[in-house]
C-alpha positions in Angstrom: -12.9 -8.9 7.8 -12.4 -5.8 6.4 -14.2 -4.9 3.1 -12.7 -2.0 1.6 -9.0 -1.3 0.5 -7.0 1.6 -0.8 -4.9 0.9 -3.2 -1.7 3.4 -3.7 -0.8 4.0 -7.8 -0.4 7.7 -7.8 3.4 8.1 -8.3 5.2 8.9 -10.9 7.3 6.2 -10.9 11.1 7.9 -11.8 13.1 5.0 -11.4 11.2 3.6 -13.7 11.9 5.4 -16.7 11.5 5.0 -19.6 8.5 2.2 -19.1 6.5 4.7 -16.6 6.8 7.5 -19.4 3.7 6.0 -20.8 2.4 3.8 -18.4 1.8 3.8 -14.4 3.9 1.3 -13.0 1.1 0.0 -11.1 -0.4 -1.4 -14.5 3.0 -2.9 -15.9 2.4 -6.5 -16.5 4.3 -9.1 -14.5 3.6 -13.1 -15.5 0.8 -11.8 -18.4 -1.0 -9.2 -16.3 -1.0 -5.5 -14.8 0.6 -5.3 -11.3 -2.2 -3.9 -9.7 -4.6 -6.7 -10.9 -3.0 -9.0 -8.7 -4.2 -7.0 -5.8 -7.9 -7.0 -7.3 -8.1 -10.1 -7.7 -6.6 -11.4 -4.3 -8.8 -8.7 -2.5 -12.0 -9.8 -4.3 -11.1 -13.3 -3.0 -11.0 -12.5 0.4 -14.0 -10.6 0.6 -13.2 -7.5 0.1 -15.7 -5.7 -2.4 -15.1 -1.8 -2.8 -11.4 -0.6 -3.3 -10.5 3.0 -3.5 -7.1 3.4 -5.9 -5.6 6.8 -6.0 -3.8 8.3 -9.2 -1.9 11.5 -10.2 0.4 10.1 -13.1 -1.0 9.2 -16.4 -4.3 8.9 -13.7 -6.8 8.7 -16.8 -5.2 4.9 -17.5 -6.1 3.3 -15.0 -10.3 4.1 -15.5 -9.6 2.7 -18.9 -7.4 -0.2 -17.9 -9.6 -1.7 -14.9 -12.9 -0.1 -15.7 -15.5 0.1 -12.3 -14.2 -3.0 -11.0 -17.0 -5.5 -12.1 -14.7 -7.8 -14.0 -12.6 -8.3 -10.4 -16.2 -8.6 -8.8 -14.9 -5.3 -7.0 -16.3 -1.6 -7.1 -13.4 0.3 -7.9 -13.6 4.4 -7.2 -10.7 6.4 -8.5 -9.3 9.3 -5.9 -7.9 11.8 -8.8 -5.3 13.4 -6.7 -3.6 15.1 -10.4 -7.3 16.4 -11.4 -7.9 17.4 -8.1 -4.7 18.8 -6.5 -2.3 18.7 -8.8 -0.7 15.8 -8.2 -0.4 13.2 -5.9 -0.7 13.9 -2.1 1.7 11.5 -1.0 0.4 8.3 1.4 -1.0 9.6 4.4 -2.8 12.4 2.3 -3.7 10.3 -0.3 -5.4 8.1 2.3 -7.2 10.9 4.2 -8.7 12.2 1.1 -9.9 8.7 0.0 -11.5 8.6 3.7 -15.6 9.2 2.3 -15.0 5.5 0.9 -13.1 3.7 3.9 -14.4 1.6 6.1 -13.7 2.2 9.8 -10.9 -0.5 9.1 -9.3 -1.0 5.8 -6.6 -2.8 3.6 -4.1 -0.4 2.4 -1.5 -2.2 -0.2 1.1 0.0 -2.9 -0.1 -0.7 -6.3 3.7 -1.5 -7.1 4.4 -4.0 -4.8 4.5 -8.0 -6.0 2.8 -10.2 -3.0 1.6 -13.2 -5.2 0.8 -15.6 -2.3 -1.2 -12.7 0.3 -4.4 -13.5 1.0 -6.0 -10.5 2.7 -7.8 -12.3 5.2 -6.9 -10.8 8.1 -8.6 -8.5 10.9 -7.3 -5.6 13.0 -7.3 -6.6 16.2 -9.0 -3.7 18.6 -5.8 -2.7 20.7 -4.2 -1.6 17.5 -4.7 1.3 14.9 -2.1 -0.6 12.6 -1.1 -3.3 11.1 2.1 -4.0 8.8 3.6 -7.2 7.2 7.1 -6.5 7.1 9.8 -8.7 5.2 13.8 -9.0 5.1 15.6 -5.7 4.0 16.3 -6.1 0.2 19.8 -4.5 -0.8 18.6 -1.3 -2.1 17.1 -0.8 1.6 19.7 -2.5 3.8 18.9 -0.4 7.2 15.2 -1.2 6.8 12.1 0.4 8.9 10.8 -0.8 11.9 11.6 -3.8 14.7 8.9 -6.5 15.9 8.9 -6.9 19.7 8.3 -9.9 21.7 4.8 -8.5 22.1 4.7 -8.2 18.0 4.0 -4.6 18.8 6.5 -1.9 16.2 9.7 -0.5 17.6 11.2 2.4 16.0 14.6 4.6 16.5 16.4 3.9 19.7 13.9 1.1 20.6 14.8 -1.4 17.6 18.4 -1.1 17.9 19.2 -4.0 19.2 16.7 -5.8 17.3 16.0 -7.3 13.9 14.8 -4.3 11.7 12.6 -5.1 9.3 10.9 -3.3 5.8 7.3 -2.5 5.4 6.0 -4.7 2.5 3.7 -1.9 1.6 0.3 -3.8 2.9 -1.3 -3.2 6.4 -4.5 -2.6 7.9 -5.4 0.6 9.5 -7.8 2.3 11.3 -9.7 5.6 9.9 -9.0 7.4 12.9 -5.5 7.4 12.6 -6.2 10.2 9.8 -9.5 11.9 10.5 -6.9 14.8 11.7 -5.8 15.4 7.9 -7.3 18.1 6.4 -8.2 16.6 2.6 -6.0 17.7 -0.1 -2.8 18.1 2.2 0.7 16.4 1.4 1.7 14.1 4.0 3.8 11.1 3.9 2.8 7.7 5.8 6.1 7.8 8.2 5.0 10.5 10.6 1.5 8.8 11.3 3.1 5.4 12.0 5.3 6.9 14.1 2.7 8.0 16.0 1.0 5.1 16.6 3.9 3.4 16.8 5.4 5.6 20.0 1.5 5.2 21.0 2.0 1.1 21.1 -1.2 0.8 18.6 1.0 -0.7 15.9 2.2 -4.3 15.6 3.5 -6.2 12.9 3.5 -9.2 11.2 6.5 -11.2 9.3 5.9 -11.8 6.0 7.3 -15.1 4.9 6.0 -15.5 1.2 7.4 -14.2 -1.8 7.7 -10.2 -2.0 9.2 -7.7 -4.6 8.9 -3.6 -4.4 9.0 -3.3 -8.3 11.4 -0.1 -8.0 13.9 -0.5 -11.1 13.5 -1.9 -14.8 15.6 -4.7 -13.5 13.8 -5.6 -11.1 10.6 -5.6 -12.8 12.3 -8.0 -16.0 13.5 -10.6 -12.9 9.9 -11.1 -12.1 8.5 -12.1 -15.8 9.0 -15.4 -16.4 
């Protein structure tokens, strides 16, 4: 099983306003705790024990919130994209500059993202460079992302169109080489390099049947307190 993770908390978080003026969404609480600690502490109970979480917003939070990671029984290292670059580097380049810390196969899960039941205890298997869960379009992302084949291998664009698209739940496993190409410090979104892999036929998917929230909206982040 893989035991590293990166854990994405470096935006700014616009829709979000005015909670994310003064703190990352990633550590708003839902149900009496940050968002992001639900990841640590599912992550430490699969195994997993170093986790890489990037920041750009308000990035000197989340040191002070979650410390080094001994309290999860994690090691946490902090990828400063803001101190660094000047802000964040989007996904892709916020994974390839995090890529001195990964494993040659690692969890990567958005730090805003509510999976309360996911158990990271899965493994790549070695046909594959990716690995999403994807869940049911919500209504603020109707057309979602990608189609599962018969062979749970990703479609996208004309080869999902007769098929049940799906949305990325924001978790996967991946495989380093998939971004050894990215030159550190450059802006690249994730979309492009699953593309790739995706047209490649080294990206399957899984469907996600537990509960699942992207925490996008101030009302969607009050319907999950409770």
């Amino acid at each position: 099983m893989p035991a590293t993770a990166f854990v994405m908390a470096a935006g700014r978080g616009e829709r979000m306003r005015p909670l994310t003026d003064t703190t990352p969404k990633p550590l708003l609480p839902v149900r009496g705790r940050p968002l992001i600690e639900w990841h640590l502490q599912a992550l430490a109970r699969a195994g997993v024990r170093e986790v890489v979480v990037n920041t750009a917003w308000l990035e000197d939070r989340f040191p002070a919130a979650l410390g080094d990671g001994a309290r999860f029984g994690l090691r946490i290292c902090y990828s400063m994209e803001g101190r660094d670059h000047g802000g964040a580097l989007e996904t892709a380049g916020g994974i390839a500059k995090a890529l001195p810390w990964l494993d040659e196969v690692f969890w990567v899960v958005a730090g805003d993202v509510f999976l309360p039941g996911f158990a990271f205890d899965a493994a790549l298997p070695p046909a594959l460079d990716a690995l999403l869960w994807m869940v049911p379009n919500a209504a603020h992302h109707p057309q979602g992302d990608f189609a599962i084949g018969d062979d749970g291998l990703l479609l996208a664009g004309a080869d999902a169109l007769r098929r049940e698209r799906l949305t990325w739940a924001s978790v996967g496993l991946f495989r380093r080489s998939l971004f050894d190409a990215i030159a550190p410090g450059t802006r690249m979104p994730l979309r492009p390099v699953l593309e790739r892999a995706i047209a490649a036929r080294r990206a399957g998917g899984i469907r996600w049947q537990g509960d699942w929230a992207d925490v996008g909206t101030p009302e969607r982040w009050a319907a999950l307190q409770g």
